[in-house]
N, C-alpha and C positions, 0 to 999 in steps of 0.2 A: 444536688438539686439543680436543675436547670434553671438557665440564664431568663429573666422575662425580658419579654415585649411590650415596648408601649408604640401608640401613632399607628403612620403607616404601616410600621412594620408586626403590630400585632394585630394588625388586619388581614395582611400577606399571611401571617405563618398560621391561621384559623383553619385551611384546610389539611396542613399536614397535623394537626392534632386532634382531627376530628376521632372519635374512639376512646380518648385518652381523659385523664380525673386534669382538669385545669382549675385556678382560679381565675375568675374574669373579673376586670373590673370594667361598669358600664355607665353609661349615663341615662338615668331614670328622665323620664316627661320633661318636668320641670326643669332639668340642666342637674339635678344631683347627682354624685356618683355613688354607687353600692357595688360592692363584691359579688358573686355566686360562686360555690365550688359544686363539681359535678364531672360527669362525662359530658365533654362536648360532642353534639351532633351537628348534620345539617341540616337546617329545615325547607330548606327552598335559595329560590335564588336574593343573596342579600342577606338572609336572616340564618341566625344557627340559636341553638338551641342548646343550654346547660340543665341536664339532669339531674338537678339535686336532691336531697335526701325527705326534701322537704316539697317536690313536686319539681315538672318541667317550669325552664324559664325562657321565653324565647325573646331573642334580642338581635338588632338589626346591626348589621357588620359596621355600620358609619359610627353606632354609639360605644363599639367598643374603644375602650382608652389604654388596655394594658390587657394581658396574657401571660400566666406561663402556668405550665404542665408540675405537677404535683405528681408525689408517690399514691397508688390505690390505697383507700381508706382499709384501716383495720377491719375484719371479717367482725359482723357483730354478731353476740352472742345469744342464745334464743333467750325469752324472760322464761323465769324458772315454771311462771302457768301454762307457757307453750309447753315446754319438757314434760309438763305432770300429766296436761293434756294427751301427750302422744306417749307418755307410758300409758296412762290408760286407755286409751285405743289399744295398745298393745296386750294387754291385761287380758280385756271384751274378747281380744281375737284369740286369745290362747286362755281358754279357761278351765281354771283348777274345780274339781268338782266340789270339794269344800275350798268358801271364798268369804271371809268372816273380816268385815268392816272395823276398823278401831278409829273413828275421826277421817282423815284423807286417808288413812294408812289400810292397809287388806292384807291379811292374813290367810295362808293359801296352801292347800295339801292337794296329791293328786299320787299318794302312791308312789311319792319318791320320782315320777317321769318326770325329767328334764326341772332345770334349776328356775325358771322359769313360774314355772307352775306347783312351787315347792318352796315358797322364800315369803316372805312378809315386803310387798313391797308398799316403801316410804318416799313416796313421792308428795304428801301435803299432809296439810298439817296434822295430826294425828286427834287432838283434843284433848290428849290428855297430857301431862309432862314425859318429856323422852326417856326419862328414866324408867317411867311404868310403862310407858310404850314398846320399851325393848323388854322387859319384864316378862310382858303379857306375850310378845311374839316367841321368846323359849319356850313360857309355857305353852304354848299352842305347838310349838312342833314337839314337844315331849309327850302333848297329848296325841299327837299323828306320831309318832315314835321316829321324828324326823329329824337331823342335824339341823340345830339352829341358823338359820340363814337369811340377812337382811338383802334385796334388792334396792337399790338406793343409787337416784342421779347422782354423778361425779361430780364433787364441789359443792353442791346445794345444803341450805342449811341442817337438813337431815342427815346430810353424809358427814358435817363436819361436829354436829352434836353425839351422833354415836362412835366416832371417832375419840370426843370427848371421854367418852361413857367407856375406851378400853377397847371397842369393837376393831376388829383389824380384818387383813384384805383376806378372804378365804381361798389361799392358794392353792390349796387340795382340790378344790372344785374343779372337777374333771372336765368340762366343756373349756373351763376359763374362768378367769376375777373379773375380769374387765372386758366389758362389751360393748361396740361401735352401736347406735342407732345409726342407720343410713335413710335419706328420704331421697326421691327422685320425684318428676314426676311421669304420666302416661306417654309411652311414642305415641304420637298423632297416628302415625303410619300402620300402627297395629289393631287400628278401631276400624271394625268391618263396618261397611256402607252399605250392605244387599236392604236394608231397613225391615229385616228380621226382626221377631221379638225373641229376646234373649230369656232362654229357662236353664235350669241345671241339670238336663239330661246330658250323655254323652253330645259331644257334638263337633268337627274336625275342625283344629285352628291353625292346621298347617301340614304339610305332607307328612310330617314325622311325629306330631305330638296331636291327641287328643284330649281335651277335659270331660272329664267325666265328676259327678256329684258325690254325697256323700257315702254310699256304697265301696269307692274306692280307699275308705282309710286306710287299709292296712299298706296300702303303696307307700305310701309314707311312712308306715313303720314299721317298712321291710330294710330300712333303714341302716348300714352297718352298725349304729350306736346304740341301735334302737334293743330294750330288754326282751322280755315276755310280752303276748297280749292280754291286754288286762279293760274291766269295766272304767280306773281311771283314762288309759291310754285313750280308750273310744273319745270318751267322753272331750278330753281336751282336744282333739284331732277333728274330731266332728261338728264342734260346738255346737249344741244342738240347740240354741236360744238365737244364733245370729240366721238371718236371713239368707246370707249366699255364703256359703265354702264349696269348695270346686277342690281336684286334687287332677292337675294337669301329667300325663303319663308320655314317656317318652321312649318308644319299642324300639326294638332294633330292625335292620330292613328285612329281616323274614318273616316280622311278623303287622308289618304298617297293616295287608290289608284285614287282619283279624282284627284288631284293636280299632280301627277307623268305623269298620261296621258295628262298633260296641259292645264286641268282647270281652273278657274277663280282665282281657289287657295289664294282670299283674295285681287282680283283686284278693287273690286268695295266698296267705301266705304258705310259702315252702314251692310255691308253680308261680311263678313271674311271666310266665309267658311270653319272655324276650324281652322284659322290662330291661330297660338300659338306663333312666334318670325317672324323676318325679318329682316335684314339689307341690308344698301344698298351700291353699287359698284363700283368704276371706277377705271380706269387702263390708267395712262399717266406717261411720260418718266421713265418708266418701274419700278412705281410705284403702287401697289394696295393700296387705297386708302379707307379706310370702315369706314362707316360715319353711323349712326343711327342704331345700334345696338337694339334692343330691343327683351324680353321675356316677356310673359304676369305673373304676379302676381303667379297666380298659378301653372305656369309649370316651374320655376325656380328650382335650385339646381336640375335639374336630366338631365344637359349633354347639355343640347338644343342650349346653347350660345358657345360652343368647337365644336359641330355638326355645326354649320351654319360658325364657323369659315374655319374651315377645309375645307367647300365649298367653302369658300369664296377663300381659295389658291389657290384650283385645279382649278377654273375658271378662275383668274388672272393670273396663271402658266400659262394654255394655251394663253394665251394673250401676254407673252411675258412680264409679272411681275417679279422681281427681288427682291422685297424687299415689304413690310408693313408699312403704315404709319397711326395711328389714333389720336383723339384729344379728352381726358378727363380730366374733370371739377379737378381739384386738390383737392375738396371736397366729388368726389364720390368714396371712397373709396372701397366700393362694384368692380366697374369697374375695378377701376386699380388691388387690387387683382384680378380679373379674367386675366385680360389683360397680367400680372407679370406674372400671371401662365403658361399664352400660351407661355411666354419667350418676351414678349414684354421689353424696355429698354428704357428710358429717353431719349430723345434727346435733348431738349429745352424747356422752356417754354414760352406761349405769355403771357399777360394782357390786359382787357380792360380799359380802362382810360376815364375819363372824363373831360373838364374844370373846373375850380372852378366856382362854385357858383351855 
């Protein structure tokens, strides 16, 4: 830990720690002295200003008495209502077409697509005891002829009562057990200013990538993981109850000006039309929400997945998005480096779990 300053000389060394988590010690009105910790900034000439946890403090360089720089506080952890909150947005955005309520808990089929939309997730309180609550989530996927499967935040008291209960981590789950939520928020730079009204027809968000609405689903589940198409596939893909989903397509250069002028641009599965990436989009409690990301094999590392992201803002932007929310596998490493890149951040992670035996 570094050495403080008190006097003149913790008056001197206030510019070189501007940036930096310090504890200050000052003298209030009356002649009292009080502590602040915080980032120290500048505010003007004379006065700097400590950003604490607990709001700005701004204090004149004559009353400081002492100084010294502090390690960065510990990252805090979301409260578990934030976490439940933004699984369910996450939920809303991907939705199973049987979706059967137990208390905070939901109970979820969709034809076996994606774990996601197939798992009982436990993120609040259930209402009933955890033991009937897992009880009732088997029997619901036995009645969907489905492998029992819990979705449940990491650590939260749901993950550690069914943990009680025997439930262990389902490592056969082919996507992954363990999943990053990432949040970010909107580039600035990606929100067009022509003061257009924004609709969900086709419409160009950059030389190489178009959005197009929901007609485009099967773009996304032209997907290499992706099964058969099916009445559940649509269904979760399209959400047909939320207001904006978009499915952003991303051609190769033979095919920019077909796709730009609105095209089939990769709508029909088995003809892609020179489709080279696509993800797909929804926008609820002012949440973009980007789900299914993909670049084909060969047109990786040259820009394609930052290109379709960037659209993916500006489209949300007008929509009345505030923030990024997506969901990768804690094994695809590939992804989260990218995702880390675009400035994406941790927020929580879920697990799927299974019963014993």
């Amino acid at each position: 830990m570094e050495r403080g300053r008190t006097g003149a000389a913790a008056v001197d060394a206030l510019p070189g720690l501007v940036g930096r988590r310090v504890t200050l010690r000052h003298r209030l009105a009356g002649g009292a002295l009080t502590d602040s910790v915080g980032e120290l900034a500048d505010a003007g000439p004379g006065t700097i200003r400590v950003d604490t946890r607990r709001g700005p403090v701004h204090v004149l360089a004559t009353d400081v008495v002492a100084v010294r720089a502090v390690p960065p506080a510990p990252a805090r952890r979301p409260s578990w209502a934030a976490v439940a909150r933004l699984e369910q947005i996450c939920a809303d955005g991907w939705p199973a077409p049987v979706d059967r309520p137990l208390g905070g808990w939901r109970l979820r089929a969709a034809a076996g697509f994606t774990g996601r939309a197939n798992s009982t997730l436990a993120a609040q309180d259930p209402g009933v005891p955890v033991a009937e609550a897992l009880a009732r989530a088997r029997a619901f996927a036995a009645e969907h002829r489905l492998p029992p499967r819990l979705q449940v935040p990491e650590g939260s008291p749901w993950h550690t009562a069914a943990l009680d209960h025997g439930w262990l981590p389902d490592d056969a789950h082919p996507a992954g057990w363990r999943v990053e939520v990432l949040v970010g928020g909107l580039d600035a730079g990606a929100v067009p200013t022509d003061g257009g009204v924004p609709t969900d027809e086709a419409v160009p968000t950059g030389r190489a990538v178009t959005v197009g609405g929901r007609e485009r689903w099967r773009v996304a589940a032209t997907e290499p993981l992706t099964g058969a198409f099916g009445a559940a596939q649509e269904h979760v893909l399209t959400a047909p109850e939320l207001a904006h989903v978009g499915f952003a397509v991303a051609p190769d250069g033979a095919d920019l000006d077909r796709t730009a002028a609105g095209g089939a641009g990769g709508t029909v599965a088995g003809d892609t039309f020179g489709t080279v990436g696509a993800v797909r989009l929804a926008v609820l409690d002012h949440h973009l929400y980007v789900t299914r990301l993909w670049v084909s094999p060969e047109h990786r590392r040259q820009g394609r997945a930052g290109t379709l992201m960037a659209a993916a803002a500006r489209w949300g932007a007008q929509r009345g998005a505030r923030w990024t929310v997506l969901q990768v596998a804690s094994h695809n490493a590939a992804a989260l480096g990218l995702y880390r890149g675009l400035g994406f951040t941790t927020h929580h992670h879920y697990v799927y779990l299974r019963p014993p035996g």
